[in-house]
VEXTI-554285 format. One line per field, with one value per residue (C-alpha): residue number from 1; residue in one letter; x, y, z. Coordinates in nm, 3 decimals, decimal comma. Example, Ala and Ser with C-alpha at 12.3 -4.5 7.8 and 13.67 -1.06 7.14 Angstrom:
REM residues 2
num <- (1 2);
residuo <- (A S);
px <- (1,230 1,367);
py <- (-0,450 -0,106);
pz <- (0,780 0,714);
This chain:
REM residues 535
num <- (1 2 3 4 5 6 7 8 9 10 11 12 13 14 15 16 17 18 19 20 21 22 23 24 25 26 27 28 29 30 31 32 33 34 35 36 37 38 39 40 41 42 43 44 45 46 47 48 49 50 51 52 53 54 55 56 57 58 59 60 61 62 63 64 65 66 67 68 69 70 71 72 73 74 75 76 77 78 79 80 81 82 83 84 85 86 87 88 89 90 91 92 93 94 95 96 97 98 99 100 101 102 103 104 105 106 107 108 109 110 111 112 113 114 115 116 117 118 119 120 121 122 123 124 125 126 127 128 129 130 131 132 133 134 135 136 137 138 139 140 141 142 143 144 145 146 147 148 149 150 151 152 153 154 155 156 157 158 159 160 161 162 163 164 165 166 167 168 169 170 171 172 173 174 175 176 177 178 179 180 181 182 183 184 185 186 187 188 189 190 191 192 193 194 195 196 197 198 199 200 201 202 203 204 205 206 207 208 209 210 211 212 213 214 215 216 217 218 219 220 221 222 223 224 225 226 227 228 229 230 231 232 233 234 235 236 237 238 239 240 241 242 243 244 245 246 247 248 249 250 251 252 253 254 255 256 257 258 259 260 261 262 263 264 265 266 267 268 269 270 271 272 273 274 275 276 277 278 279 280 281 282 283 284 285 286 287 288 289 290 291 292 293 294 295 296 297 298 299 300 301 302 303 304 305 306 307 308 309 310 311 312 313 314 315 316 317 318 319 320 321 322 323 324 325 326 327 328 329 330 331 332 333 334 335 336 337 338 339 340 341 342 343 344 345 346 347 348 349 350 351 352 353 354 355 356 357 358 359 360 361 362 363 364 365 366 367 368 369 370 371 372 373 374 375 376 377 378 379 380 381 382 383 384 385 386 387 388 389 390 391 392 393 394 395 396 397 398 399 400 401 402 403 404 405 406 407 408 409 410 411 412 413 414 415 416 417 418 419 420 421 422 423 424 425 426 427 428 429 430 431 432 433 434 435 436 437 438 439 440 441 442 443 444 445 446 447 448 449 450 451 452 453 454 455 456 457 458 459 460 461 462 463 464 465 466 467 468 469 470 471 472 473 474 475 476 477 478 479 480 481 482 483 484 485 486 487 488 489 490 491 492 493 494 495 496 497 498 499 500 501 502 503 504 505 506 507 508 509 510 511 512 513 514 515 516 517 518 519 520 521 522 523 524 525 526 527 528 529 530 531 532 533 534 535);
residuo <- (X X X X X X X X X X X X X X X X X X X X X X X X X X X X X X X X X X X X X X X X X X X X X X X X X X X X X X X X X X X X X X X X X X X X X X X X X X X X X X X X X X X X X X X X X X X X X X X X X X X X X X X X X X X X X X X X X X X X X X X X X X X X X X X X X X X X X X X X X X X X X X X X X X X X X X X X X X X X X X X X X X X X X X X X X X X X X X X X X X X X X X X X X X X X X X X X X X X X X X X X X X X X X X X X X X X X X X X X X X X X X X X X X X X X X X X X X X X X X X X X X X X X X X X X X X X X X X X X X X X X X X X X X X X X X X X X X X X X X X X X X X X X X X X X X X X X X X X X X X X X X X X X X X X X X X X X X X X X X X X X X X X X X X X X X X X X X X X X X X X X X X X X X X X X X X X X X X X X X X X X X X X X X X X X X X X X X X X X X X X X X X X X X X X X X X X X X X X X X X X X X X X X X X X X X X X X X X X X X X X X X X X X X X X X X X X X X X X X X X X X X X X X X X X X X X X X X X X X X X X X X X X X X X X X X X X X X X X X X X X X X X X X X X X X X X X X X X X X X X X X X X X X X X X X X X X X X X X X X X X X X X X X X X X X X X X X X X X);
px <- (2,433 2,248 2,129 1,755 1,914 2,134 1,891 1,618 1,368 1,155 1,277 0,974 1,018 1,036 1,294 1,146 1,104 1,502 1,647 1,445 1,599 1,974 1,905 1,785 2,068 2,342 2,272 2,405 2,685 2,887 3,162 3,413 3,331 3,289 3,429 3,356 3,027 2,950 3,137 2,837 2,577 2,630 2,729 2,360 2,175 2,304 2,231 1,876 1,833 1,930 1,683 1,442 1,471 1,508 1,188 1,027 1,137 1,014 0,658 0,652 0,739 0,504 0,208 0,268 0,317 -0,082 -0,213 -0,334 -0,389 -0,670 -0,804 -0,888 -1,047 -1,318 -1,502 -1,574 -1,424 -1,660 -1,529 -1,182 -1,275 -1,384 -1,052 -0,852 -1,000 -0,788 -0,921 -1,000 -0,634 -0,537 -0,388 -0,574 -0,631 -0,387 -0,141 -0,143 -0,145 0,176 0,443 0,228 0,269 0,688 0,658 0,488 0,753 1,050 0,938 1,111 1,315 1,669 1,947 1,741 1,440 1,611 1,553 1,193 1,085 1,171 1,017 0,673 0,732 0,764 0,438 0,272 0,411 0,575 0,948 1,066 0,934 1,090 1,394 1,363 1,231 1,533 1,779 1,611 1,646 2,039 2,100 1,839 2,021 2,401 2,500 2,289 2,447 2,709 2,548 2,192 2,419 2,625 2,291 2,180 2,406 2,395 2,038 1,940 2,220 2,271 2,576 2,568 2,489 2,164 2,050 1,646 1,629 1,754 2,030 2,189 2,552 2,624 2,463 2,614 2,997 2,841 2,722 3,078 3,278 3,092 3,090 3,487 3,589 3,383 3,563 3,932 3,876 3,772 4,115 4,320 4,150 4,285 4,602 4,706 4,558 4,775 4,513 4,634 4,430 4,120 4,218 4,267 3,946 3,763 3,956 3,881 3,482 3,502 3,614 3,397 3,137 2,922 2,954 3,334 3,348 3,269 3,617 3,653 3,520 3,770 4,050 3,908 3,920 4,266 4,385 4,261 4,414 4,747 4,756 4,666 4,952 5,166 5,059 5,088 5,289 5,255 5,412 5,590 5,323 5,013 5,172 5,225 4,819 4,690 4,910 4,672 4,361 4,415 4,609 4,909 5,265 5,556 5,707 5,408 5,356 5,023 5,012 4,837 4,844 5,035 5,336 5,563 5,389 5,401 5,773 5,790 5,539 5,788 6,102 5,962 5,842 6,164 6,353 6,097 6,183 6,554 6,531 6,302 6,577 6,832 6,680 6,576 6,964 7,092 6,804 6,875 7,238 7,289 7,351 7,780 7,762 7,979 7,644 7,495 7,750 7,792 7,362 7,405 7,693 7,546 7,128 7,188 7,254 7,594 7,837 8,169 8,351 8,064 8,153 8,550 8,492 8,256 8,495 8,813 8,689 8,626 8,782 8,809 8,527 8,336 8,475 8,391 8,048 8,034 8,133 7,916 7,616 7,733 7,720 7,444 7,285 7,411 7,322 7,095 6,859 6,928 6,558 6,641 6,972 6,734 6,619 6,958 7,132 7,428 7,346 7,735 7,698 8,075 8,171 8,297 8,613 8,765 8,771 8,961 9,263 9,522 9,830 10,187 10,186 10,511 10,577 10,596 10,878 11,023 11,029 11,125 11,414 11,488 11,512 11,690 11,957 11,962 12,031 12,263 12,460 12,451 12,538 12,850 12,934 13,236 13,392 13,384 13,695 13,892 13,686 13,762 13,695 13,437 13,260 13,219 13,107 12,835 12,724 12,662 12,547 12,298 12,185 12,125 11,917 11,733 11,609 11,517 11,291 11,122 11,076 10,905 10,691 10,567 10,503 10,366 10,061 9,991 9,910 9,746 9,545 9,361 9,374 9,131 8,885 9,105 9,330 8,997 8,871 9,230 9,216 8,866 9,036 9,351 9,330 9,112 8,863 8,913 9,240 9,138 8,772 8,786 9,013 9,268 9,567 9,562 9,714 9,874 9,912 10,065 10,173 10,462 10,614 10,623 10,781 11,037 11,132 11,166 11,393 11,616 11,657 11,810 12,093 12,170 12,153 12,098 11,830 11,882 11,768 11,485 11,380 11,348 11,160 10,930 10,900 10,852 10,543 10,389 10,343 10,256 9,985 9,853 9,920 9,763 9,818 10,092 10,230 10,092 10,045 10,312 10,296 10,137 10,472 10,674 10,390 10,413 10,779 10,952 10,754 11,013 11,090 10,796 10,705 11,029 10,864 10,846 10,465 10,397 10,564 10,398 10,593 10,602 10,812 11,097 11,131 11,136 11,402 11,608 11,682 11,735 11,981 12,264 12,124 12,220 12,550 12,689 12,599 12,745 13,076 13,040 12,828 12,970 12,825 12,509 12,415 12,439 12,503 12,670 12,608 13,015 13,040 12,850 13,062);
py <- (4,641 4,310 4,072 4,208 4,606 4,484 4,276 4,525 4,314 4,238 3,962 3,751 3,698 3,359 3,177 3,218 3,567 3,582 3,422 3,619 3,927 3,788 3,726 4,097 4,251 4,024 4,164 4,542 4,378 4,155 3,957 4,082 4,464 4,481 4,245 4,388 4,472 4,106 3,920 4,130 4,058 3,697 3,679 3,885 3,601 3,307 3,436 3,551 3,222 3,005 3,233 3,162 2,780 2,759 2,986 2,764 2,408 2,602 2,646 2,284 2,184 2,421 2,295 1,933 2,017 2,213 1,941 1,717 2,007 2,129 1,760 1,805 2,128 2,028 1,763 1,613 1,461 1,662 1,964 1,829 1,737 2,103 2,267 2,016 2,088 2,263 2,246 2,634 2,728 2,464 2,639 2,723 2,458 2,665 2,626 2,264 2,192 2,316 2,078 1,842 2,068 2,113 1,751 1,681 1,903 1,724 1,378 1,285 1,559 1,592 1,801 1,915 2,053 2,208 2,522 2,465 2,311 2,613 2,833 2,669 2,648 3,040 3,007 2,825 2,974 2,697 2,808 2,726 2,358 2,349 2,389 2,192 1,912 1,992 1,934 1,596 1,491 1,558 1,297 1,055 1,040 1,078 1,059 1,378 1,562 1,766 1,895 2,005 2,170 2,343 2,477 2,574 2,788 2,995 3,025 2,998 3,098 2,779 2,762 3,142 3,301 3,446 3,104 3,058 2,683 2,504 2,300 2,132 2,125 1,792 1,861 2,174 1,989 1,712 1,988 2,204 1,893 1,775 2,072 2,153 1,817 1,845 2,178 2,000 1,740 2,010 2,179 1,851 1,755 2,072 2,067 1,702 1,826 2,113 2,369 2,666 2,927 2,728 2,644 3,064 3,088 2,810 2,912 3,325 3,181 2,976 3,222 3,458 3,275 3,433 3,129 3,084 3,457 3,329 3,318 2,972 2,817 3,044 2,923 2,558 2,647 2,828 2,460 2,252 2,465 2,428 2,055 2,050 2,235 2,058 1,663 1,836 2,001 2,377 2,632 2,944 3,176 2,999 2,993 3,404 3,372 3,174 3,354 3,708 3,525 3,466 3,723 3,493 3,709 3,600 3,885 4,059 3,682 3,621 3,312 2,936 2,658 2,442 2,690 2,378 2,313 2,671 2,733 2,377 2,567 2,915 2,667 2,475 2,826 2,988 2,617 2,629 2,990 2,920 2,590 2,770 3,092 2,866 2,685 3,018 3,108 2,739 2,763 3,097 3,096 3,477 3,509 3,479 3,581 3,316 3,257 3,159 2,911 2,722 2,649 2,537 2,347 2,183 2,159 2,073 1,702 1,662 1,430 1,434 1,530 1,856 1,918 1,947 2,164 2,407 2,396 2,500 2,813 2,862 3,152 3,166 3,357 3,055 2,795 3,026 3,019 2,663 2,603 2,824 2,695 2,326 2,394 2,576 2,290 2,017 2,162 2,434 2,241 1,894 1,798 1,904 1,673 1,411 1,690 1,743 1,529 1,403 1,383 1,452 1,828 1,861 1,615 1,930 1,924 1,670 1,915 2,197 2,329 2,176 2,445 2,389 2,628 2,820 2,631 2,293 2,413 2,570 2,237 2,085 2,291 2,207 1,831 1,887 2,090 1,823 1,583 1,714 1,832 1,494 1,360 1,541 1,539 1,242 1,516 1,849 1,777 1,813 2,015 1,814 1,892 1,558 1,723 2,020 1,851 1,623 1,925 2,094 1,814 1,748 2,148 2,151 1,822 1,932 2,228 2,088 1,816 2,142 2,316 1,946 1,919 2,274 2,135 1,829 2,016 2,230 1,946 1,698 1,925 1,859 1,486 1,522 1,306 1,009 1,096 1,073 0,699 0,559 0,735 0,600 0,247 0,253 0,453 0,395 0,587 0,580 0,756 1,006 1,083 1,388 1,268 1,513 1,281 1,169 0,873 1,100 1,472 1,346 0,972 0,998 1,319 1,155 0,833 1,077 1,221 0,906 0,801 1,145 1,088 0,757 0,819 1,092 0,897 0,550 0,341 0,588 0,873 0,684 0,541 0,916 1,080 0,796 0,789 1,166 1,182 0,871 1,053 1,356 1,184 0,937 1,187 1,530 1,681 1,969 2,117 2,475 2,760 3,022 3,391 3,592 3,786 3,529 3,452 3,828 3,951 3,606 3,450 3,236 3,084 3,010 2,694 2,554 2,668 2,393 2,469 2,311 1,962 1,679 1,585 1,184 1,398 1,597 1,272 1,051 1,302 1,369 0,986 0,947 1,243 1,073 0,719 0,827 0,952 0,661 0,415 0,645 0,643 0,272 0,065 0,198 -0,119 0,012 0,089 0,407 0,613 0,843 0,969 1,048 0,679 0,585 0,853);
pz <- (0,600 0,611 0,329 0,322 0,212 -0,036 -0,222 -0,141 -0,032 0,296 0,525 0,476 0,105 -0,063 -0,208 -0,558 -0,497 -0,366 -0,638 -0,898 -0,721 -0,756 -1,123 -1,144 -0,964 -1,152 -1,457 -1,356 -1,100 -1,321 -1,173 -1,380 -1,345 -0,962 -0,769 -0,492 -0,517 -0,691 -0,341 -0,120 -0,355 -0,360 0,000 0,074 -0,119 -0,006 0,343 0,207 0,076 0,406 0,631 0,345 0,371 0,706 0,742 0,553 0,703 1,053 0,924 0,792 1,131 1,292 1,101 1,176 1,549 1,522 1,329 1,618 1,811 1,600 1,604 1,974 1,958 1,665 1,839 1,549 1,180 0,956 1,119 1,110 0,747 0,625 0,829 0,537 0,310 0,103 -0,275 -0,250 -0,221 -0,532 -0,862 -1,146 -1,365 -1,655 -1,393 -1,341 -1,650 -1,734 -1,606 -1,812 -2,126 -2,043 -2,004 -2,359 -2,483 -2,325 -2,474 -2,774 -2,775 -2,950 -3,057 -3,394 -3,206 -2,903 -3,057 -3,148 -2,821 -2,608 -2,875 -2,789 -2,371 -2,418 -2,603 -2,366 -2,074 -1,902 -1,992 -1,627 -1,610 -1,946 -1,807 -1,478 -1,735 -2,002 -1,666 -1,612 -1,954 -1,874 -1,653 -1,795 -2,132 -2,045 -2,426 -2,507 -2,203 -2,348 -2,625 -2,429 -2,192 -2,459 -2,627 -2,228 -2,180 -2,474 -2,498 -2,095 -1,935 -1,730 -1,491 -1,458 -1,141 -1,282 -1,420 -1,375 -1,294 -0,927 -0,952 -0,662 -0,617 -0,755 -1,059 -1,148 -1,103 -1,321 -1,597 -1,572 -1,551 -1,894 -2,061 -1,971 -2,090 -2,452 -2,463 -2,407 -2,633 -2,926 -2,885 -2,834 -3,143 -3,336 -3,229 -3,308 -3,665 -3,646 -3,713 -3,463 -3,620 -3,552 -3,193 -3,125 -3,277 -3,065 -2,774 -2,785 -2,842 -2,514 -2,322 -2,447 -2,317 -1,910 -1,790 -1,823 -1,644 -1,331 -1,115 -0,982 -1,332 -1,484 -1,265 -1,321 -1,736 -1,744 -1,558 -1,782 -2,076 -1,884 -1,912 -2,202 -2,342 -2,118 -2,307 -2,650 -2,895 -3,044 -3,165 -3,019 -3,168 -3,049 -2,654 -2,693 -2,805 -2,532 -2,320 -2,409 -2,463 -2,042 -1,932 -1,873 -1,790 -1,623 -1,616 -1,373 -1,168 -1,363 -1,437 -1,384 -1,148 -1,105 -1,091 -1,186 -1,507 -1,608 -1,573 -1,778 -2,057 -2,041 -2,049 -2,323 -2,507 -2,485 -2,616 -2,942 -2,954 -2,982 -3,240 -3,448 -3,463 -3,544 -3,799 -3,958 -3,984 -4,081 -4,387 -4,503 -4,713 -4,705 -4,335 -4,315 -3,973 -3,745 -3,533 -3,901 -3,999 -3,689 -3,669 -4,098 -3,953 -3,633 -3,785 -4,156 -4,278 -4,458 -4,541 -4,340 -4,710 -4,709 -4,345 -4,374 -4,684 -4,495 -4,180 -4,457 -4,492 -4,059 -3,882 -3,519 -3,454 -3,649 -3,460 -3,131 -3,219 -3,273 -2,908 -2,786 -2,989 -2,894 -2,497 -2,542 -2,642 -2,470 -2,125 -2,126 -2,411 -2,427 -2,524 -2,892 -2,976 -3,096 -3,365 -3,461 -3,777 -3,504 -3,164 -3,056 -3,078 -3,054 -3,363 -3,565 -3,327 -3,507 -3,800 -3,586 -3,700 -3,546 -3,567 -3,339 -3,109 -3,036 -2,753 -2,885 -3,122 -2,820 -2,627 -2,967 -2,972 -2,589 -2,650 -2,960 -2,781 -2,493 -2,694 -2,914 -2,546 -2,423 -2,805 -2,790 -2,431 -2,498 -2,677 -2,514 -2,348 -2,605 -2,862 -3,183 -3,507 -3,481 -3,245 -3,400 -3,675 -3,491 -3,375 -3,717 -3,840 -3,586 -3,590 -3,966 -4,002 -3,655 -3,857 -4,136 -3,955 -3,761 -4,128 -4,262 -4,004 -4,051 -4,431 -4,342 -4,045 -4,387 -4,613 -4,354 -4,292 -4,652 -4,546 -4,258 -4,418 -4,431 -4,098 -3,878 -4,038 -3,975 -3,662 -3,523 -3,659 -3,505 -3,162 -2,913 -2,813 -2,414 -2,525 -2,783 -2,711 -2,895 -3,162 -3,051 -3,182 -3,558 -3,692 -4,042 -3,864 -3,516 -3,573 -3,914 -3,727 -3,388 -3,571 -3,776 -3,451 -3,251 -3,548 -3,490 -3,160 -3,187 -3,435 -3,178 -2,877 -2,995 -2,762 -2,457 -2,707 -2,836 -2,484 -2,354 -2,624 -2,622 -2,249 -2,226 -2,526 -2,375 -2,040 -2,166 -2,339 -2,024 -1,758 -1,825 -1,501 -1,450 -1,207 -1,207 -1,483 -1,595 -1,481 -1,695 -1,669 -1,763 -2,097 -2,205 -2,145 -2,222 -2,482 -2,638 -2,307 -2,161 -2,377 -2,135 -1,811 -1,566 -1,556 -1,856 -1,712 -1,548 -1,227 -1,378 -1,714 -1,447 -1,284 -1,559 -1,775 -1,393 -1,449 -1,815 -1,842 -1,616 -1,722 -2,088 -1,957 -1,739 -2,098 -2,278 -2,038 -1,913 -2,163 -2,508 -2,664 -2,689 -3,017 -3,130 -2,790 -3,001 -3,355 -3,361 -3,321 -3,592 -3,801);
């Protein structure tokens, strides 16, 4: 089917008459009901249109080419002169006049008689060199631009494909590039004043508008949109409303270009999404839920002395949540710790509980009974009464110092507060980042025990404990894990499993052991080797 059939015309018609045509036809073949049949229509007229032009540049050339011809065959100029003459096939004098009429009507116009002016061009009948005058005016007075254009469109549907007046390419970027801007600036302008509604409203009226219906000003549009989301701030709601006003959906792969900028917009929507949830649950008291308390915990501004009294009452389903909600954070949104009251997300660890596990008082009990072996090893060969008696009196006191330390984890923890300042004060932080070790709940135990351990063994006793907490401390790797067999069926055991050792501790104690024996044997000056020497 060729381009005369579809626009229904015969091949020698006129560009005038073409375009008219395509303005006719546009009106029942909208871009946005049939694609289709809009891709042939304009494909049919822009071929119509070329043939037209070129028809006519042909018959320009044709008549210059003649013109000397017919100079030869009239012998003379008066005949020449009456073939010229050309005055019969002039327009009617109404018809002249009227680019001088649109032309009285263009001077001194302004924004306050747009309206009026075109009022009296349809009067007068000179509407089109109105409009070819009003186009003029467009690029003669720059600073009027935007707004003529804006009132052209709605009132003569410039920048449409049925438009009435000839624009050449250039100018029609110039207009849409104008007009897209002033429309940009609007809604940058009601966003930094925070006035969504408005923008949804502005926004659904722009879009709403034939020219913006045309595909690639609609893809040109939707960009511009995009960045401007991307250089501002909004909320979660107004995204979800631009995001129907276009048709946006991740979900079914509609969406913008650039395809980085609109996974940063979805990223970005789904962050605002999850601060504003959170906040919602850290404002709202009545939610006890451990997801509740650790947002009030992490979002809300307290004091330290506030935070260890909200952590008192933590179970281990709220401290759970507060890990959780602290990774969260810290590596899927790190964009919103500088919203938060204390950018360390995980400062609430140095309120944990800190309870002794089973199998330091296993290990406890190990070291005691080591010591207490080698303490009374002088005297096993004889089995004395002394040595029974070291050995009862080292049991008894060895339980009591488990039982006070049991005491003491209960009260210090009510003196977290002060532990963690002389803590930050006293240890450095390249060796308790996460203030694991405190100064009252770790330090006066550790020193009561060192003490122990010397009036058993004297220096040597002192010298091993102290040798086997300091590498336990500086040297966190182990040698392996403990079966989970060995965990479930032999529980009071396993805190002794060589698992839990660093390799530095089993060498360090496979020298102390016979060190402490030969000093004991060969250097009894050493004070207190033995408590039964001291007895």
């Amino acid at each position: 089917m060729d381009c005369w059939t579809v626009l229904q015309l015969p091949e020698d018609t006129d560009e005038r008459t073409i375009k008219r045509t395509y303005a006719r036809l546009l009106k029942s073949c909208r871009p946005d009901d049939d694609a289709e049949g809009f891709q042939r229509l304009r494909e049919a007229y822009e071929e119509a249109l070329a043939y037209a032009r070129w028809r006519a540049d042909w018959e320009d050339d044709d008549t210059r080419v003649e013109e000397p011809v017919a100079a030869q065959t009239y012998g003379n100029l008066n005949d020449l002169a009456e073939l010229m003459d050309v005055s019969a096939l002039h327009p009617a004098p109404l018809e002249t006049s009227q680019p001088d009429r649109a032309q009285a009507l263009i001077s001194g116009l302004n924004l306050h008689n747009l309206d009026e002016r075109w009022a009296q061009a349809q009067q007068q009948g000179c509407s089109e060199a109105f409009q070819a005058g009003l186009l003029r005016h467009c690029f003669d007075s720059p600073g009027e631009r935007g707004a003529i254009v804006s009132w052209a469109v709605h009132h003569l549907e410039w920048l449409t494909p049925w438009q009435q007046v000839a624009m050449t390419p250039w100018q029609h970027d110039a207009l849409t590039g104008e007009l897209l801007q002033e429309y940009r600036r609007t809604l940058q302008e009601l966003l930094e004043q925070k006035a969504e509604r408005e923008f949804i409203t502005q926004l659904s009226q722009y879009n709403s508008q034939p020219w913006l219906r045309v595909f690639d000003l609609q893809q040109q549009w939707q960009r511009i949109v995009l960045h401007l989301l991307h250089d501002t701030t909004w909320s979660v709601p107004l995204f979800e409303r631009v995001c129907q006003a276009f048709g946006w959906d991740d979900q079914q792969g509609v969406y913008p270009e650039p395809a980085w900028m609109w996974r940063d917009l979805v990223a970005r929507c789904e962050q605002e999404s999850f601060y504003e949830h959170l906040q919602a649950k850290a404002q709202d008291p009545t939610w006890k839920s451990a997801d509740a308390m650790a947002a009030r915990l992490l979002l809300t501004p307290l004091s330290e002395t506030q935070q260890s009294w909200m952590t008192a009452q933590f179970s281990d389903n709220d401290w759970h949540a507060c890990q959780q909600l602290a990774e969260t954070l810290n590596w899927r949104y790190p964009q919103l710790l500088e919203r938060l009251p204390q950018a360390d997300v995980f400062f609430w660890r140095k309120f944990l509980p800190r309870p002794v596990s089973h199998r330091s008082w296993i290990r406890l009990w190990g070291a005691l009974a080591l010591a207490t072996g080698l303490a009374v090893a002088p005297e096993t060969k004889t089995l004395s009464t002394e040595a029974v008696l070291v050995v009862l009196l080292t049991v008894i006191p060895a339980f009591l110092a488990i039982r006070a330390t049991q005491l003491w984890a209960a009260v210090t923890s009510r003196l977290i507060i002060p532990d963690l300042w002389l803590t930050q004060r006293l240890l450095p932080e390249r060796f308790n980042p996460h203030q694991q070790w405190l100064v009252l709940r770790h330090g006066i135990p550790q020193l009561c025990l060192l003490v122990f351990f010397g009036m058993l063994l004297g220096v040597m006793g002192m010298l091993g404990y102290a040798g086997m907490i300091l590498i336990h401390w500086l040297h966190p790797k182990r040698i392996g894990q403990v079966s989970e067999h060995v965990e479930h069926y032999y529980p009071w055991f396993s805190g002794l499993h060589w698992a839990h050792w660093s390799p530095l501790q089993v060498a360090f104690l496979t020298l102390m052991v016979p060190a402490t024996l030969l000093c004991q044997r060969y250097l009894p000056e050493i004070p207190w080797t033995s408590l039964a020497h001291v007895l």
